[in-house]
Each structure stands twice: as C-alpha cells, then as structure tokens.
N, C-alpha and C positions, 0 to 999 in steps of 0.2 A: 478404554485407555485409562480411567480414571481409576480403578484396580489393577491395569496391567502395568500402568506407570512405574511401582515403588521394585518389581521383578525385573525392568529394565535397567534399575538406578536413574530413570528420568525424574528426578524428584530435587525444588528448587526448597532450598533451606535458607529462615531469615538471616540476614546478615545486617551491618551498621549503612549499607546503602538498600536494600530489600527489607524496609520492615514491614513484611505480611503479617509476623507474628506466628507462624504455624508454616510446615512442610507440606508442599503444594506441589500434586506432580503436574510433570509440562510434558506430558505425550501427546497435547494436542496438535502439534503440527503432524506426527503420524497420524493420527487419527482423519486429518484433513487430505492427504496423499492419499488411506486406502482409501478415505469415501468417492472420493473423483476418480482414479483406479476403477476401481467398481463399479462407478456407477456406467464410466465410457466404454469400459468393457461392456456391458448389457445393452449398451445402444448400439455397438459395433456390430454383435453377433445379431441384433435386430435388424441392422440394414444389411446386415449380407444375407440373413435368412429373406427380408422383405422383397429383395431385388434378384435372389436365386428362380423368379417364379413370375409371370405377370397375374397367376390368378393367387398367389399371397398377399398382394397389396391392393389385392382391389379394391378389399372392405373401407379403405381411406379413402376419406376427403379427397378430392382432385387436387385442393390447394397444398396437400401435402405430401400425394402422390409424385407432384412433379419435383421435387426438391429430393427425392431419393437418391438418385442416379449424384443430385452435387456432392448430399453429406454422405456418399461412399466414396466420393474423390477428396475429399477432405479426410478420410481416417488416416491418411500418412503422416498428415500434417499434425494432426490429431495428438499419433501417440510420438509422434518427435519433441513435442511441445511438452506431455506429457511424463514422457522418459528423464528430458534433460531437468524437467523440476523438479523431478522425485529424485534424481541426482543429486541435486540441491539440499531436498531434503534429507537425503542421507548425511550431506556435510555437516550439515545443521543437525542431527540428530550425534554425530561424533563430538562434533562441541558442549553439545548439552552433557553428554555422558563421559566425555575423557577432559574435553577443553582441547579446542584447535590454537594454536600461536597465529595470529592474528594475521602476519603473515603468508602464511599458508593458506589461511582461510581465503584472503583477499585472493591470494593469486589463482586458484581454485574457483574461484568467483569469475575470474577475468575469465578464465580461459572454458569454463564453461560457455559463456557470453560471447566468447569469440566463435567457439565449435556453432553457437546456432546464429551467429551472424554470417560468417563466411560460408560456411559448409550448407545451411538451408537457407543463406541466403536473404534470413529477415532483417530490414535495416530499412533506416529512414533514409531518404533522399533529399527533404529541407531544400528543394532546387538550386543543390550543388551540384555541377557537373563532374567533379572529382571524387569517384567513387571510394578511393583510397578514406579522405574525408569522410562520408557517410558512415564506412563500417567504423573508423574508429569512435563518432559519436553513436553509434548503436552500443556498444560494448559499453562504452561508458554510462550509458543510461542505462544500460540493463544493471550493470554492479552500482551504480549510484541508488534504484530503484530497492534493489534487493537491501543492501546498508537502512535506505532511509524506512523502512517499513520494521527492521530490526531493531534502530532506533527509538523509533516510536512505540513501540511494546516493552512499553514501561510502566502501564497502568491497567488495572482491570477493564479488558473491556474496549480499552485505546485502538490497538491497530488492527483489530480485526472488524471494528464499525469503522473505522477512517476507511480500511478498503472496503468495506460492503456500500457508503455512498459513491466509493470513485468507481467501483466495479456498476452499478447501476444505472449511475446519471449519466457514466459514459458509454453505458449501451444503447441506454435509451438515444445518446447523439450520434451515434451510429446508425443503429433503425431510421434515421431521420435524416442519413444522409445517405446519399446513393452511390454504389461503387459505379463509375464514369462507366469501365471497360464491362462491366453486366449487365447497369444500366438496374439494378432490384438493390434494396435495403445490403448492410454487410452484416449476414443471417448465423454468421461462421463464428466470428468474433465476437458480434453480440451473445450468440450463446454459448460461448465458453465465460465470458463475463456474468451473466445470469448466472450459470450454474455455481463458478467459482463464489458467488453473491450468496448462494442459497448452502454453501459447503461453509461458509460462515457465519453464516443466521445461525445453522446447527449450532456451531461452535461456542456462539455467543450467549445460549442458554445456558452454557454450564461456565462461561468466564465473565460475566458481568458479576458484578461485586455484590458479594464474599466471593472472588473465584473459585472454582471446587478442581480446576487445572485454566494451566496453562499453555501458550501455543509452543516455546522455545525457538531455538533458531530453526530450528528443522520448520516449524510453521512460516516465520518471521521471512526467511529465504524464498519458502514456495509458492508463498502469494506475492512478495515484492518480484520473482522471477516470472510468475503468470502475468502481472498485470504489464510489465513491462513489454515482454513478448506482445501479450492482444494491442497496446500501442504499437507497435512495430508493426503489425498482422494490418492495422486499420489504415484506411486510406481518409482521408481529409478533405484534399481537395484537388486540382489537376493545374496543369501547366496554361489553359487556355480561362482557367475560373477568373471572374473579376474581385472573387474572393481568398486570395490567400490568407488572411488571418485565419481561417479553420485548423492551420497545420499547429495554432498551438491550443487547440484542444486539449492536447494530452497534457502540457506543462501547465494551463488551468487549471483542471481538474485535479492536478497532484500539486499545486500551491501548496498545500499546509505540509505532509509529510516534507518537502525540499526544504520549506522554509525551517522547520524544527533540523534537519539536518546539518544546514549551513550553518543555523544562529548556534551550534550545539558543538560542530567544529572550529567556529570561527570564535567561541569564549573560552572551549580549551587552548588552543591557541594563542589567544590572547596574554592567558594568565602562564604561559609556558609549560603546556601538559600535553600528551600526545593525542592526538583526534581519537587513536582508538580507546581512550583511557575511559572506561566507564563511570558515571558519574550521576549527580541528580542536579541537572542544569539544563536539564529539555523543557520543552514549553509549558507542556505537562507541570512541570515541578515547580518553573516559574508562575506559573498563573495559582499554582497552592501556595506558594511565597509570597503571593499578592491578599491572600486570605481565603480563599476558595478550598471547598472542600474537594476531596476525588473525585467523587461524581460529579461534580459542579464542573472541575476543570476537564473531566472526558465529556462532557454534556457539549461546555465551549468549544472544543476541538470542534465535536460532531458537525456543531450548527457554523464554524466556519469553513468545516469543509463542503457540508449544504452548500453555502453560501457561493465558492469557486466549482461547487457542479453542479447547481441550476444556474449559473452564469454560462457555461462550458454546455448545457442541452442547450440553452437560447442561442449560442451562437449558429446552429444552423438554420434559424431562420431569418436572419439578418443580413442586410449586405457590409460593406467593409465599413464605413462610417460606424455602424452598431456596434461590427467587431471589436473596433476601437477600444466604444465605448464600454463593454464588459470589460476588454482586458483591463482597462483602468480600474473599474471597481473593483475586480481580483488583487490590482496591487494598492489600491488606499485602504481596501479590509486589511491586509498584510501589514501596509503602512502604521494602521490604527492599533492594532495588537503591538507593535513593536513599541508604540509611542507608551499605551499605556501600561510596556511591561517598564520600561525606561524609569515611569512617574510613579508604581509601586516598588521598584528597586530605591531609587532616592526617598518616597516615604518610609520606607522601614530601614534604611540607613538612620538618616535623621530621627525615628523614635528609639535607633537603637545606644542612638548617643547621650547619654543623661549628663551633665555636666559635674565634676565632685564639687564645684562651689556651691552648689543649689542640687539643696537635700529634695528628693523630694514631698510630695503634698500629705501622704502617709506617714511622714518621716517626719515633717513640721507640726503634724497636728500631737503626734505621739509627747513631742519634744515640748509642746503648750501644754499639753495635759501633764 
C-alpha cells in the first residue's frame, strides 16, 4: 500500500497543523481490512474443509479438535462483524480521498452502529431492564469508540499501539474470565482481539517514526469499530456474581483514548469552536507543549494506557473491594495527567509573559557592555 497509496490519491500532504514535512501516503487502514479479510477467509475455508470429514481433523490435538464444531458456528458472526467494519472502512477510505462533511460522516457512523446493534443484536445490557436503554448506549459507544481512536491518530505511531495494548490486556481479561452460560474461557472474542492486535504490530513497523504511511480514517474507523464490537461481544460478569464491577472492564481499559476525546471536545468548546474542528490540542500535542518530544509523548500515552490495562486484566482476579480499588487508580493516573497538564500550561503561560519594563538579562548585559 505504501506504492499503491500515491495511484489511489490516498496520500497526506503537510499542512500548518500536519507538519510531517514530506507526503505521506495513508492506505494503511486498507491495508489493515485486506489483511483480516484474508487472513478470516483462510481460516473459514479451513474449518469447513476440517469439519466436512472426521478423518480430516484427526491429525489435531483433541484440545483443538473439540472447539471446531463452535468456531464454525461462529463464522456468521465472524464475517457480519467483519462486513460492517470494512463498511466503515470504506467511509473512511471516501474521506481520506474526496473528504466526507462531517455530518454525513457521523450520521453514517450512527447508523452503521445502529444496523449491528438492533439487527445482530450486539449491545450491552449494564443490568438495565429497559432494552430500549441498552441499544441506545451500545450505538453510542460503538460511534464514540470509532471518533475517539480517529482522534487519537494524530501522531506516528499513537493509535495503532494505544489499540494494540487495549486489544491484548483485554484479551488476556477475557481468557480469565469465564462465559457463565459455557462455563470455558471467551475463546471468540479473544481471538478476534489477538488477531486485530497482531494486524497492527504489522502495521506499526512501517508507522512508527519517520512513518513510511499512515492508517487514515479508513484505519482510524476499523479498529475503533472492531474494538468496540469485541466489548459488546464480551460478557463481564452475571446477574448472580458478587462482583459486578468487572462490567467496567471495557471503560478501564479504553481510559486514555475517552479521556483525550472528552479533554479535546470539551477545549474546543470551551474556546467556541466546533468539536469537529480539527486541531492540535490532543494530549498528544499537550504533553509536547509541556516540552516532550513525539516519541516521548507516544511512549507516555503507551505506558498510561499499560497502566488502565493491567489494571483492567487484574480485575478478574479480585473481589469487589479490589475492584474498587483499581477503578480508582484508573482515575488518579487520569487525575495526575490532567493536574500536570494544568501546571505545564500555567508554566509556559508565565515564561511566555516577559514584562516591557524589565529588559531582559541578554538585553541588560549588551546594554553594560
């Protein structure tokens, strides 16, 4: 994609808020849809070849023999999940190459989110009895999810390691937690998160800094719509557990992306500009305004998002007391970024103020000589 890029017109040029310095194509988010395409395609035609036969799958493992029969009942779910993201990507892939009205875009968004909440049904239930309730906050986390990971790809490098720890630490707290009604690991979801994990490792050898491409919204859309779905897909915990804090799992683990969201909408807002208005006032851009180089500030990201998902795998082995107690570190690391974005915005206010009565010390020494 990184030659086929400049043939599509996917190709990002610097601008006064984009200084890469050089044209830089973004076909990586296609690149990210065929590889997953692809690769589910070959494990498709593997299990209906492996399961057309009982003397084809003999040569397995027992331990893997018997999981055949489920991940052939999972391939609907499979390529619906798959279909509607690569939808996504195409939207994303229109904006990169013509520009969508923002509008459109969003609404396109919604209703994509709405087709896989109503129609297959994925949506959280947060033990509301009012179903009406559920689907409308599944929709909204699935477009909130998709926005906040677009957002956040604003740096080499940024939002495709931010999802490669939440697509892993939340697998691994998946593996670790048992679906009630099968009673075995959630083997489905986890491995669509592995894989989606390992579709941007690829990606991130060729977009860590100097990136050689980038993802664009067509990437930006298809991992914020993946991850959100396998939240949706994942079960937590049950109505009889004495642990309900596990159901925020998901809002742990994705702390940093919400938090640059909100803090992102809520300062254009502030200053009287539209949320969609693009800008450099992400956290990202804040913690390089603090003095931090790019890498320094994707490094910070990376290690607070560590931070909210190995908080997020320990929660399942603790009881509700512990629960507690992570959620709270989740929100004083959040806390503590904010406080010290606060006291590098007022320091470089104040060094930016020189007074005209007091020349200064370059200025006094010139003026003695």
């Amino acid at each position: 994609m990184i030659g086929f890029s400049e043939r599509l017109g996917l190709v990002d040029r610097p601008t006064e808020r984009k200084n890469h310095g050089r044209v830089v194509p973004k076909g990586g988010g296609v690149a990210m849809v065929l590889s997953m395409v692809v690769f589910f395609a070959g494990v498709s035609l593997g299990l209906w070849w492996l399961t057309g036969s009982n003397e084809r799958a003999a040569f397995l493992p027992e331990a893997l023999r018997t999981h055949l029969a489920g991940g052939l009942s999972k391939l609907d779910s499979l390529w619906w999940i798959l279909g509607l993201a690569a939808s996504l990507g195409l939207l994303g892939f229109c904006d990169d190459r013509w520009g969508v009205p923002w509008p459109i875009r969003l609404g396109l968004q919604f209703l994509i989110a709405g087709l896989c909440v109503y129609w297959q049904g994925w949506q959280m239930t947060v033990f509301i009895g009012v179903p009406a309730i559920g689907i409308g906050l599944s929709v909204i986390w699935i477009a909130a999810l998709i926005n906040s990971f677009n957002m956040l790809d604003n740096m080499d490098g940024l939002s495709a390691g931010v999802a490669s720890i939440v697509c892993v630490t939340l697998a691994v707290f998946l593996l670790n937690t048992v679906d009630v009604q099968k009673g075995s690991p959630q083997y489905f979801v986890a491995g669509l998160l592995f894989v989606l994990a390992g579709t941007l490792g690829g990606f991130l050898v060729f977009n860590r800094s100097p990136a050689r491409i980038f993802m664009g919204d067509s990437g930006s859309f298809f991992i914020g719509f993946m991850i959100a779905v396998c939240t949706l897909l994942a079960t937590y915990t049950h109505y009889e557990s004495d642990n309900k804090f596990r159901i925020l799992a998901a809002p742990m683990v994705l702390a940093v992306p919400f938090y640059d969201m909100i803090s992102v909408i809520w300062i254009r807002l502030r200053e009287g500009r539209s949320p969609f208005q693009a800008d450099r006032c992400h956290l990202s851009h804040r913690l390089e305004n603090m003095g931090m180089t790019r890498p320094e500030a994707v490094l910070t990201i990376y290690v607070l998002t560590g931070i909210c998902g190995l908080s997020t795998v320990t929660l399942s082995f603790v009881d509700a007391r512990g629960a507690g107690l992570l959620i709270a570190v989740v929100l004083l690391v959040l806390l503590l970024v904010a406080m010290l974005e606060q006291t590098g915005t007022r320091r470089k206010t104040v060094d930016n103020k020189v007074p005209e009565s007091q020349p200064s010390s370059r200025s006094a020494e010139a003026k003695s000589e």
